[in-house]
N, C-alpha and C positions, 0 to 999 in steps of 0.2 A: 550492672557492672559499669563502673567510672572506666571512662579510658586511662586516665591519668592518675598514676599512682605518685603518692606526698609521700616521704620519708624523710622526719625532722630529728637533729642532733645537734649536739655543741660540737666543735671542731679539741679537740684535743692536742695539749701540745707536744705530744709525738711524733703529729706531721708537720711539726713546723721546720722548716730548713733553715740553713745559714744564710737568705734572706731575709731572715724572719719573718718569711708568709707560709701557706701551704705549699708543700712540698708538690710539685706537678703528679709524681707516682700515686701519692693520696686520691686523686681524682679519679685514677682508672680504676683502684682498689674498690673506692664508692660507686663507680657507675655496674660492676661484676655484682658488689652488695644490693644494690636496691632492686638493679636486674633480677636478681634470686628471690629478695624478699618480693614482688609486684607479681613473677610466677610462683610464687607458694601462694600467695593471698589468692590466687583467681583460679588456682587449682593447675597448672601450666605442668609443675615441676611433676608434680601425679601423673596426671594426662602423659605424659611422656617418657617417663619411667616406664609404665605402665606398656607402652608400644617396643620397650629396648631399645628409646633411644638418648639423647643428652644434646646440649646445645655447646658448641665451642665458638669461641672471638676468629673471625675473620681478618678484621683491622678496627683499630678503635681512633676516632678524631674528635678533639678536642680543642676551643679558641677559650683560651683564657682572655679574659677582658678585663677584672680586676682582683688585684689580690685579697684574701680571706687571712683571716691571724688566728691565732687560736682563742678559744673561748667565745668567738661569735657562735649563733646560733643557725646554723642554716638549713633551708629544705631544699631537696632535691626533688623534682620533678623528673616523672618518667613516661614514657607512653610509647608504643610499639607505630611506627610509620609506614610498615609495609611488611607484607610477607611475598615470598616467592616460590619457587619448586621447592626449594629446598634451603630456604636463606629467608633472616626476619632483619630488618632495622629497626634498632630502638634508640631511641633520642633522646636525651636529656639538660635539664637546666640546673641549675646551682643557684641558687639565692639567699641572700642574707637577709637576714627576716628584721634584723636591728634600722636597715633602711631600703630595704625593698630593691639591692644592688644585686643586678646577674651579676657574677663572681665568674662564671664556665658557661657552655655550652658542649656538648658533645653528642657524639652516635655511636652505638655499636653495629657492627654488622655481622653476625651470628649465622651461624652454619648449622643447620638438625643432621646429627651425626648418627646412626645405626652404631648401639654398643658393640654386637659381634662384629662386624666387618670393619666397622673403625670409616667408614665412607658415606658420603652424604645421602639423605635419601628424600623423599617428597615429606614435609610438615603434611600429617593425615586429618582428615575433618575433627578426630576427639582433641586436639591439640590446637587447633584452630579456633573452633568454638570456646576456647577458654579465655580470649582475647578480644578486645574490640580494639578495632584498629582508628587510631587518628591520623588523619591525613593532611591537614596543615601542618605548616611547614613547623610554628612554637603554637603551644595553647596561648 
C-alpha cells in the first residue's frame, strides 16, 4: 500500500470564478473528494462503516500559491500525517501537470465520529491498519 494517493482531472469550467481562476470553494470540494476516494481505494471507508463510525472535518487549511484556470490538467496528491485518539490529518498538494506548478497546499483535520452517539471516539486497529502513515512534512 503507497502512502500517497494521485487523483488526476481536467479542472472544469464550472469552478471557474469572476477572476477567472478556480474558485477557492472548488479546493475544499476536491480535498473531501479525493479524501473519500484514497479511503475507499485502501479499504478505510469499510473498515469504518463496519465499526459504526464516519469521519467529519474539524477545520480544513489551505495556502493557495498560484492560480489554475479551467481545462488544465491536475493531480492531487494526498497522504494521511498523523492519527490521534480520536483525530487523523491528511495533507494535500495540487499540481498542474502542464508544468509541474503547486497551484495549493492544504490539510484536513478529521474527527472519527461514533454514528449512534454522534461523539468522538478512538480510531480502533481495523481502521488504522488500512493506512500508512507519511510523516514528512510534503512527499
Amino acid at each position: 500500500m503507497a502512502p500517497i494517493y494521485q487523483y488526476e482531472f481536467v479542472v472544469p469550467s464550472e469552478v471557474i470564478d469572476e477572476n477567472n481562476h478556480i474558485n477557492n470553494v472548488a479546493y475544499v470540494q476536491w480535498m473531501q473528494d479525493v479524501a473519500i476516494a484514497h479511503s475507499n481505494h485502501v479499504g478505510g471507508t469499510q473498515a469504518t462503516q463496519q465499526v459504526g463510525a464516519t469521519w467529519v472535518a474539524r477545520s480544513h487549511q489551505i495556502e493557495y500559491l498560484r492560480p489554475g484556470f479551467a481545462g488544465d490538467r491536475l493531480r492531487i496528491l494526498t497522504w494521511i500525517a498523523d492519527f490521534r485518539k480520536a483525530r487523523s490529518r491528511r495533507k494535500y498538494k495540487f499540481l498542474r501537470l502542464e508544468d509541474d506548478t503547486v497551484l495549493a497546499t492544504g490539510e484536513t483535520d478529521w474527527v472519527f465520529i461514533d454514528i449512534k452517539t454522534g461523539r468522538p471516539r478512538s480510531v480502533p486497529e481495523a481502521v488504522l491498519s488500512c493506512y500508512e502513515i507519511l510523516t514528512e512534512s510534503e512527499p
